[in-house]
C-alpha positions, 0 to 999 in steps of 0.5 A, a space after each residue: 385293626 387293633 394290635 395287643 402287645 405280647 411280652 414273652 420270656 426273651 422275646 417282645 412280639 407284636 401281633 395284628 389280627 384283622 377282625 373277622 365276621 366272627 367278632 374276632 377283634 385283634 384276639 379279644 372275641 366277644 359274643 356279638 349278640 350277647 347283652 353283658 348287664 352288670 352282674 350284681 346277684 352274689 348267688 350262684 347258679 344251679 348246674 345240676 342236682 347234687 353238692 355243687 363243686 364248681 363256682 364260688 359253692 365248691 369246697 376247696 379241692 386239690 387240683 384236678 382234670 376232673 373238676 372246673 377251675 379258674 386256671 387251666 393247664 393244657 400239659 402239651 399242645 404242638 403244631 406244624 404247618 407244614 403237615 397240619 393234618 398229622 401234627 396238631 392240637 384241638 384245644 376246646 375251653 367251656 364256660 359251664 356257668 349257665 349265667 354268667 360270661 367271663 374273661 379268659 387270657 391263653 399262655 402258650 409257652 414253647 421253650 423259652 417263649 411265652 404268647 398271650 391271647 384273650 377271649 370272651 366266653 358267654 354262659 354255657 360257650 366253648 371255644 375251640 382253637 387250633 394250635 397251628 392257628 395260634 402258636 404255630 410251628 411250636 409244641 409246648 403247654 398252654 395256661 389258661 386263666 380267668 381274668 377281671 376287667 383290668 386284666 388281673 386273674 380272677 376267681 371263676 371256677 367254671 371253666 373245663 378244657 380239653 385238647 384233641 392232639 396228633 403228633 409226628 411220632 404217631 401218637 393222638 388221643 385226646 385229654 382233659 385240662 388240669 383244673 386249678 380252683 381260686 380259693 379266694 373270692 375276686 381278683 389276686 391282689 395287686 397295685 392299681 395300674 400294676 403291670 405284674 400280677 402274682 398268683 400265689 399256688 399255696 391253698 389259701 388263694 389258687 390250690 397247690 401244685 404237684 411236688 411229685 407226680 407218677 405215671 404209671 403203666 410203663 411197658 417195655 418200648 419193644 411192646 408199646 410205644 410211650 411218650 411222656 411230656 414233663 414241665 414245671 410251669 413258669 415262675 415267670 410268665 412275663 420273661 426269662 429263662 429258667 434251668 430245670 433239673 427234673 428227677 426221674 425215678 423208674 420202678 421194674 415190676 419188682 419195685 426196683 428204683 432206677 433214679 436218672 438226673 435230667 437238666 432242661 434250661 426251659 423247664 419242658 422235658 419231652 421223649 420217649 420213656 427210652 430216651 429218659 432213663 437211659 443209664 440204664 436202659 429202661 429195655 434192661 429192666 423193663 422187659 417186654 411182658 411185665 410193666 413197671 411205673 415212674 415218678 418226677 420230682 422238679 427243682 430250681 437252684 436246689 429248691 423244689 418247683 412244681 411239676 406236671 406231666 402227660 403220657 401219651 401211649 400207642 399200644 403196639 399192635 392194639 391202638 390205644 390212642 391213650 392221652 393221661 394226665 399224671 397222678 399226683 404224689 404231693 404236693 408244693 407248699 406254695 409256689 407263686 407264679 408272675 403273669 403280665 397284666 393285660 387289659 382286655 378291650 372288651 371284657 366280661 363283666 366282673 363277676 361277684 365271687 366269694 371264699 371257697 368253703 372248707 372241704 367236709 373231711 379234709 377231702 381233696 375231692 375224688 379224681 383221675 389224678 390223685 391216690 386213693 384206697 378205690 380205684 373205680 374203672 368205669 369201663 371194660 371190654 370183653 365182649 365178643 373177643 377171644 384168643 390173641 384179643 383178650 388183651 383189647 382191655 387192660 387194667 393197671 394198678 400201681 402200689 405207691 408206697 415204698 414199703 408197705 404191701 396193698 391188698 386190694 379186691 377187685 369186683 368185676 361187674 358185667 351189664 351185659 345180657 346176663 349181668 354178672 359179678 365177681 372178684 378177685 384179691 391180689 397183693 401188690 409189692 411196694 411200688 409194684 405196678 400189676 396188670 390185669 385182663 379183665 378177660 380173665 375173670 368176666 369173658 364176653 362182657 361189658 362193664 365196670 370195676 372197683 378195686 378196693 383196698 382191704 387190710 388182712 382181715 378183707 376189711 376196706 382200709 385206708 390205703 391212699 397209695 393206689 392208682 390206676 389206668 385202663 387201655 381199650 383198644 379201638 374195637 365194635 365201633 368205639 375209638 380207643 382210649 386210655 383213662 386214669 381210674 377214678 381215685 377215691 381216697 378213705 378220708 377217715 383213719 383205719 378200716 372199714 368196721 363190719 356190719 353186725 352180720 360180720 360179712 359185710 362193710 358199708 362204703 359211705 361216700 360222703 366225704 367223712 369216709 370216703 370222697 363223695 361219688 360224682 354227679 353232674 358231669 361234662 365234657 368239653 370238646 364234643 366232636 360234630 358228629 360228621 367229624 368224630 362217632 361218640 359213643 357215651 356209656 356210664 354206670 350206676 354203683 349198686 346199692 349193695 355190691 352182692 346183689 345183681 349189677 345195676 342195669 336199670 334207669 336212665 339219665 339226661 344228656 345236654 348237649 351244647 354247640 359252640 353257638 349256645 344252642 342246646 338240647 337234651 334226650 334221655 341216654 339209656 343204663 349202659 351206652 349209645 353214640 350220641 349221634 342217634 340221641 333225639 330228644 323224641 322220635 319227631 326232633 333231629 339228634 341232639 347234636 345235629 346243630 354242631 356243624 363240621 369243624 366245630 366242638 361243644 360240651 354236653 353236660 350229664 345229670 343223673 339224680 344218684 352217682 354215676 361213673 361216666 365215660 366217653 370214646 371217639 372214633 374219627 368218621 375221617 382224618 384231620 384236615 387243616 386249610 387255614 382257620 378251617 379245618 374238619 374230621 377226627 382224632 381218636 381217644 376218649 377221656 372221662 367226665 368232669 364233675 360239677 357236682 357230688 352225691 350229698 351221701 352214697 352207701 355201698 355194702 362191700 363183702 368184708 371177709 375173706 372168701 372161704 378158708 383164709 390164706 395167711 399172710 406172710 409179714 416179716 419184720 423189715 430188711 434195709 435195701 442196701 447192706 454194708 459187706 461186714 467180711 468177704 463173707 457178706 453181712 448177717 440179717 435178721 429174718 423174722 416172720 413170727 408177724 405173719 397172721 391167718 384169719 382163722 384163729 386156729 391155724 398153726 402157721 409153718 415157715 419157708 425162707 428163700 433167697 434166690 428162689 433158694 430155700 434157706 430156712 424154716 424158722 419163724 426167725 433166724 440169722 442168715 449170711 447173705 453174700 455180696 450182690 443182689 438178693 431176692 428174699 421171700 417168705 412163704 407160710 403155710 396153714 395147717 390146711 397146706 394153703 400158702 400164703 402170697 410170698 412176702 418179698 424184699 430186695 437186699 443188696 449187699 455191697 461193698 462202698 467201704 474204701 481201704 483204709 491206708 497207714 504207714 505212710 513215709 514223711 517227706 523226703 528231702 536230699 542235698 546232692 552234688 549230681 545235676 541228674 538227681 539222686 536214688 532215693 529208697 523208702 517204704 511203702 505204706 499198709 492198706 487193710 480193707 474190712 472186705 478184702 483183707 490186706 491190700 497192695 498198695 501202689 506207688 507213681 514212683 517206686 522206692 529205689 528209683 532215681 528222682 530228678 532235682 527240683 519237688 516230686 509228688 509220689 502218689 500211693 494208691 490202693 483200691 479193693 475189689 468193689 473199686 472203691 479206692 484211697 489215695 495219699 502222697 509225699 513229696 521229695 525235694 532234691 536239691 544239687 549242692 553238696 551230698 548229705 543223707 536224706 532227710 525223712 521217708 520215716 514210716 508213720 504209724 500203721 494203724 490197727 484194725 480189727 473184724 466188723 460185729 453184727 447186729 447183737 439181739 440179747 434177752 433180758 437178763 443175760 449176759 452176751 460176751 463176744 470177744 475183741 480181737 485186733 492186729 497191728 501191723 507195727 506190733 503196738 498194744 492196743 486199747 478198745 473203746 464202746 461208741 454209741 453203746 448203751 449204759 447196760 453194754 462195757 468193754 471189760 478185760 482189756 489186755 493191751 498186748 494181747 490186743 484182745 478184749 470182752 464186749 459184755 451186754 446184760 440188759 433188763 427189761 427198762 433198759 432201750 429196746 434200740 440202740 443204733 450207731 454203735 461202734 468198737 473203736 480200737 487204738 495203739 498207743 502212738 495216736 492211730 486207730 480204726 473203726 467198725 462199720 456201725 451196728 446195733 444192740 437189741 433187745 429181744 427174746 431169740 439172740 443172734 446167730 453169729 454163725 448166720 446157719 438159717 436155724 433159729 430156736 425151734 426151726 431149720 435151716 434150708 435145703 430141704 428144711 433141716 430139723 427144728 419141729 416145724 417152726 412152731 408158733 406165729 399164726 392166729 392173728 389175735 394180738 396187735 403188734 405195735 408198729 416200728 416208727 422211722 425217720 430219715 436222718 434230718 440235716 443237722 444245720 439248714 440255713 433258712 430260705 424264706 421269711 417263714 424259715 426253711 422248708 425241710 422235707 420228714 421222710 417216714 416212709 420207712 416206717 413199717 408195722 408187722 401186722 400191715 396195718 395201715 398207718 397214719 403219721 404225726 410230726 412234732 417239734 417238742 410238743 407241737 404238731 407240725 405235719 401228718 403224712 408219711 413223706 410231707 414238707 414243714 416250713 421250720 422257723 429260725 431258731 432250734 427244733 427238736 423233731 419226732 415222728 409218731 405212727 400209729 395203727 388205728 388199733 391202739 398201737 403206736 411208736 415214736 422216734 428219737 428227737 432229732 434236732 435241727 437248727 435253722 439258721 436265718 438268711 443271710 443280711 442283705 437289702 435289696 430296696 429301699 424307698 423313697 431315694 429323696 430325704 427332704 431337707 428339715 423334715 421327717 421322712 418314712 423310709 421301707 428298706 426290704 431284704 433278709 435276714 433282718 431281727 431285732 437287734 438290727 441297727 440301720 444308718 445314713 451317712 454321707 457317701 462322700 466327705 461330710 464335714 459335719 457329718 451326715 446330720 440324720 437321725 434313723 428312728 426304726 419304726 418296725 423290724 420283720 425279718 424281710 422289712 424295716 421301716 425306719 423314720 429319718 430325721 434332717 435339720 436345716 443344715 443337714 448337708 445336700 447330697 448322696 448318702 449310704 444305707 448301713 444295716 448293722 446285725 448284732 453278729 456283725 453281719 454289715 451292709 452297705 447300699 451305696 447311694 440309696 438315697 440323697 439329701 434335697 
């Protein structure tokens, strides 16, 4: 019996297992009859035909369950013995090297524990475990990863896993691991004999872990039933706990942000969707019949930490039995990641690895768990179903970004009996999620769907903000599932340009501009076919997407047992249970040596790209008795790829079917308005953007808000009140077809408190009454810009008899939104003789004056709008501009009058922008007011203080009013330059690594009238820093200056203010330093770590105690990072014995001491 010591976070567990006639030898197996030669061949085996993407030959990769990794994360695993049957986990690991044999240590983490355990896997070998085997009574995730004969992890990149779960709330369906790629060859690096290894997730040595992930297709929980398993994995596998605050953002199906905060002290957040979003309840906007998305984001102490996550749905009355990994969002800059060293007993050899190589194009690789511009669903089903079954095959697609509309076209393709295609164009709001029934478009089939992102023009576009999920109710013999659609991302910028017959575009998948299609594929976890009907289908893209669908050819199946024994048989062009698959009429099924209560691999490979899928019907229930155990769980998954097709072509149709409909684009609106009056606030509506295909079409205009027709101009000014808006605008062509509406969600409220003056001095009053004293004075004045003059309340009202001794009178005053103000005074009554009260005198009441709107002015005309303000005290006032352009001034002041001009002439080399601009007006004893801010624009239509809806050439609403028709807009002909915006960076951050600070540049807000896609470039001066619209950039110590520049493939771009930004270093500190021994007469070299070390950094040792010669040393600094100082020390013969302090000295004169950090000996 051999006993490995376990080291959990918290905990110390010891765990004895007697070997068993499998070769289990304490929790470290090996294959009995397997000859381990030393590996010494540095060339990699052959998987299968096409680019492979697995071993050290794989390009590098973002993470992905659908690829091979050197790390494995199962995101939820749960067990409970004492319903092992209904409450337990499957978990199958394969090696898919048909060669080499390797290491492999399982993680098992729950709550705040963590389990190791070993195992050995032979070429070609899957392991299957049970969960209640070994982390039972416990519901957690699960790490695996790839380690070398000293324990240490390793590159391997061949390993797959997937996990089989069914749980007490009624949920099972099955899912694939989370693969994560070494990208540099053999082990991390470590110290010999080092008991801690490092695993640094940054894409240079593992790839990098998700920042944000989205689960999409939340339904609302009367409809459907959905769990979703959230963790951040562990910084620290071999102890400690860790407090996580999770970010939940859930979106209606307008695209609505419902944000909820939710803190976790073992970093696992595990419920149902109405157990998450709670303040409000999701059932509040998430209805039954419409479906809406979410996102998480992780951090710990204020600082981002990865995260990843599960959904798990059971589809109401359908059994949807859906098991799906989370898409990702973003990604973590780096994040390392501890993990004790354990050495196995028996290893595999060491096997010789290298660098992965750069990815062609920069692509992450196509996936389940990614966004993309094609979404490819491998498999629908409508056959045979009609009425109240037409929903057994849903389809979801999610628009991600938050403020650009997706276009997308969808080809449906049915293989079976008359083949057939056909498609259709939806439009999908920023972060909207849209349902579709296939059976709507392609009754009484089966087949596949690729939903493709195009610009206005029906043209393919970059648009890597899709993703997508398919539900397939359990029907004809096939289990349910759910899948993630596989995620292609347009790797090149723009669209899609035509071919010469202007129809058609070419799709090429070959990582440059598109991510390559899949080849060779696997799966892990192949049931016995006692315990479980597989039914395996796939198929085959066409060479040109018009032609009829491809039902034609054949491709190779594998099958694996988990004791290496393999056969292969041909799979026909859409689907069979692999049962029936022999290898000819004379052998047994290929899968007839995988035995009950066992679980293999098969391996798919065809010679062009397919889309594989795979359901599981389970022939009986599972059953547990010990380390046996038998029968099914239900749910498919999809293939993993090994390799890519080297290039793939499919010709696309890329116009727009028959007469185009317009487009209706308007210039953006912000979501949440300040009320500038009790009357709401002014915006402009603008949709001279708005296109049509056909150039000859003459585009008229419809406004709405609230579903409320408000104007028919191109452009206008509109009052919207307080509360919530709908806006949408719908054009129409001169052939009467209407555009989709352009929408956006406005709310207008009021957040602005009253501002409160007047307020009396303290009060003091000497008396000769015990009881105190009636003390009078007056109340201070509140204006708010919303509600006018406001009451002001007092704890204590004037007049009233105050004890002796210090009391606190408060003045309070709220407006009607509840936003309120406070100030207080204090009167003291003291008992002596009776003297007049001292103070109570009312300070200065401040002016105030109205809010101005936005101002729109054309150049070379003059735009006057009149200054007019109120003091409550009566004292004359001056104005002042703030923020206002050279071309703005206030003129004609009059004082007593309180009235003034504010005069804008601008020409045409003047800022077209001019933001935060503000009218401050003060009276002469020091008090004044300001307006919320507003901007001044540049633009050929000014604005409309009345906010009327009628605009130059338009009408406003009900029934549409006069104006001609709105004239104009339309055609399409002239690319309009795209509006770049940032989100305000902190002024002053404080750095938090060696590097500097992380500092996340959000330009999602950026917009481009034409909807063109966009591509985004940060700099620092003239430095580019990161691309993307929301990216994270390491910024280091010192003074940036930072721009965000968007462009739109067409020759069009804008670029924003500087916005500067100074990091300042971490704060002095020194956390070691080594050796502790100073040797007497002699030199020794001293590391001393910390932070916030420079140039200028001055390093001491002195005595701790009295020395009466002093200290006798001389600090020689050899070298200065910002984190380490090597310094050389210098003692003589009578250098004094004993204790001495390390001083570092910074320049500011930051000091600290590390008492006793070294002796003299």
């Amino acid at each position: 019996m051999t006993a490995i010591l376990l080291i959990g976070a918290g905990t110390l567990s010891r765990r004895s297992v007697q070997a068993s006639n499998e070769g289990k030898t304490g929790k470290i197996l090996s294959v009995a009859a397997t000859s381990f030669a030393p590996f010494q061949d540095p060339g990699q085996p052959v998987v299968g035909p096409g680019i492979p993407q697995v071993g050290s030959n794989g390009a590098r990769s973002g993470l992905s369950s659908s690829k091979a990794g050197s790390v494995l994360f199962f995101s939820k695993y749960t067990s409970d013995l004492s319903r092992p049957g209904t409450t337990n986990t499957v978990i199958s690991i394969t090696n898919t090297n048909p060669r080499d044999s390797v290491t492999v240590e399982l993680f098992f983490v729950s709550n705040c524990t963590v389990e190791s355990i070993i195992y050995n896997f032979a070429a070609n070998q899957t392991r299957t475990f049970l969960a209640s085997v070994e982390s039972p009574n416990k519901t957690g995730y699960m790490m695996a990863t790839a380690v070398n004969s000293q324990g240490l992890p390793q590159q391997f990149n061949w390993l797959i896993g997937n996990a089989s779960i069914t749980d007490n709330n009624g949920f099972d369906g099955s899912y694939n691991a989370i693969s994560v790629s070494k990208r540099t060859g053999g082990p991390v690096s470590s110290g010999d004999g080092a008991s801690i290894a490092e695993m640094k997730f940054n894409d240079t040595d593992y790839d990098r872990l998700p920042q944000q992930i989205a689960v999409d297709s939340i339904g609302s929980s009367s409809a459907s039933s959905t769990d979703l398993t959230v963790y951040s994995p562990r910084s620290d596998l071999s102890g400690g706990a860790q407090t996580i605050k999770f970010t939940a953002i859930a979106y209606s199906q307008s695209g609505r942000p419902y944000p909820q905060i939710i803190e976790k002290s073992c970093g696992n957040l595990i419920g149902d969707v109405d157990q998450i979003w709670t303040s409000p309840s999701i059932d509040t906007f998430i209805t039954p019949g419409t479906k809406g998305w979410g996102t998480f984001a992780a951090s710990s102490n204020n600082n981002p930490v990865p995260v990843l996550g599960q959904s798990s749905v059971q589809g109401g009355s359908y059994l949807y039995h859906s098991e799906r990994p989370m898409h990702v969002l973003s990604r973590l800059e780096s994040f390392t990641m501890k993990v004790p060293v354990t050495a196995p007993l028996s290893p595999a050899p060491d096997a010789v690895t290298q660098a992965l190589p750069a990815a062609t194009g920069g692509s992450l690789g196509a996936g389940e768990m990614k966004q993309g511009s094609i979404l490819i669903f491998p498999r629908y089903n409508t056959f045979g179903i009609s009425g109240a079954e037409a929903n057994k095959s849903v389809i979801n697609i999610t628009n991600t970004h938050p403020t650009q509309k997706a276009r997308v076209r969808i080809f449906f393709t049915g293989v079976t009996d008359s083949p057939v295609m056909t498609d259709a164009i939806v439009s999908i709001f920023p972060n909207q999620n849209v349902t579709l029934l296939p059976n709507d478009y392609v009754p009484n089939q089966k087949g596949w769907v690729l939903a493709m992102a195009i610009d206005d023009r029906g043209q393919p576009a970059n648009f890597n903000f899709l993703i997508g999920s398919c539900y397939q109710a359990t029907s004809f013999g096939l289990g349910g599932g759910g899948y993630n659609a596989i995620s292609i991302a347009k790797n090149s910028p723009g669209s899609v340009i035509r071919n010469s017959d202007i129809q058609t575009a070419d799709l090429i998948f070959n990582d440059t501009e598109y991510d390559r299609l899949p080849s060779t594929q696997a799966v892990s976890g192949l049931w016995s076919q006692s315990d479980n009907t597989t039914t395996i289908g796939f198929a085959r893209p066409p060479l040109n997407i018009l032609d009829p669908p491809n039902t034609r050819g054949s491709v190779q199946i594998t099958a694996y047992d988990d004791l290496l024994n393999q056969a292969s048989a041909l799979i026909g062009p859409t689907e069979a249970k692999i049962g029936t698959l022999r290898p000819n009429a004379l052998l047994p099924p290929i899968t007839s040596t995988l035995l009950s209560g066992r679980r293999g691999w098969f391996k798919l490979s065809p010679g062009s790209p397919i889309f594989g899928w795979i359901s599981n019907l389970p022939t009986g229930n599972l059953f547990v008795s010990g380390t046996s155990w038998g029968g099914g769980i239900n749910g498919g998954v999809s293939p993993q790829f090994l390799t890519t097709t080297d290039s793939f072509t499919i010709r696309i149709a890329s116009t727009n079917p028959n007469n185009g409909a317009p487009t209706a684009l308007f210039d953006p609106i912000e979501v949440y308005l300040e009320a500038r009056s009790n009357l709401g606030t002014i915006v402009r509506l603008d949709g001279r953007a708005s296109t049509d295909p056909d150039s000859n079409d003459v585009l008229t205009y419809k406004w709405y808000d609230n579903d409320v027709l408000i104007s028919t101009s191109p452009v206008s000014d509109f009052r919207l009140s307080i509360g919530s808006h709908v806006l949408q605008l719908v054009v129409t062509d001169k052939s009467g077809i209407n555009s989709e509406p352009a929408q956006t969600w406005v709310e207008v409220r009021d957040t602005t408190p009253p501002v409160m003056s007047g307020v009396p001095s303290n009060i003091t009053k000497s008396t000769s009454s015990t009881v105190g004293a009636s003390i009078n004075f007056q109340l201070p004045v509140a204006w708010d810009m919303v509600d006018g003059s406001v009451r002001v309340t007092s704890s204590k009202l004037p007049g009233s008899v105050f004890p002796v001794g210090t009391t606190v009178v408060k003045f309070s005053t709220s407006d009607a939104a509840g936003n309120e103000t406070q100030s207080s005074i204090s009167v003291i009554i003291s008992v002596g003789g009776n003297f007049p009260v001292n103070g109570g005198t009312p300070r200065n009441k401040v002016p105030y004056m109205g809010n101005l709107n936005d101002q729109y002015v054309i150049v070379g005309k003059t735009r006057v709008f009149e200054l007019t303000a109120a003091d409550p005290d009566g004292d004359p006032t001056t104005f002042t501009l703030v923020n206002g352009p050279a071309f703005a001034r206030i003129e004609e002041i009059d004082p007593v009058a309180r009235k003034a001009k504010l005069k804008i002439t601008a020409q045409a080399s003047d800022r077209v922008v001019s933001g935060n601009v503000r009218v401050v007006v003060s009276d002469n004893k020091g008090g004044s007011w300001s307006t919320l801010p507003f901007r001044i624009i540049i633009s050929d239509v000014e604005n409309d203080e009345t906010g009327s809806g009628i605009g130059p050439g338009g009408g406003g609403g009900g029934g549409g009013g006069g104006g001609g028709g709105g004239g104009g807009g339309g055609g399409g002909g002239t690319n309009n330059a795209p509006v770049a915006r940032a989100a305000a960076l902190p002024a002053t951050v404080q750095a938090t690594t060696k590097q500097g600070a992380i500092v996340q540049l959000d330009g999602s807000q950026s917009n481009d009238p034409d909807n063109d896609p966009l591509s985004y470039v940060w700099r620092d001066g003239a430095v580019v820093i990161a691309e993307g619209a929301i990216v994270n950039a390491a910024l280091g110590v010192g003074l940036h200056s930072i721009t965000l520049t968007v462009s739109d493939g067409k020759g069009g771009s804008s670029t924003t203010e500087p916005q500067s930004v100074q990091v300042t270093p971490r704060p002095l500190s020194v956390i070691s330093s080594s050796p502790a021994l100073i040797k007497q007469f002699n030199f020794t070299t001293i590391t001393i770590t910390g932070t916030g070390f420079n140039e200028g950094t001055k390093v001491r040792i002195d005595c701790s105690s009295f020395c009466s010669a002093g200290s006798q040393t001389t600090v020689t600094i050899n070298s200065i990072e910002e984190d380490t100082i090597v310094i050389t020390v210098k003692t003589t013969q009578t250098s004094p014995f004993g204790n001495r302090d390390l001083v570092v000295t910074n320049p500011n004169g930051e000091v600290v001491k590390r008492v006793r950090a070294h002796y003299v000996s």
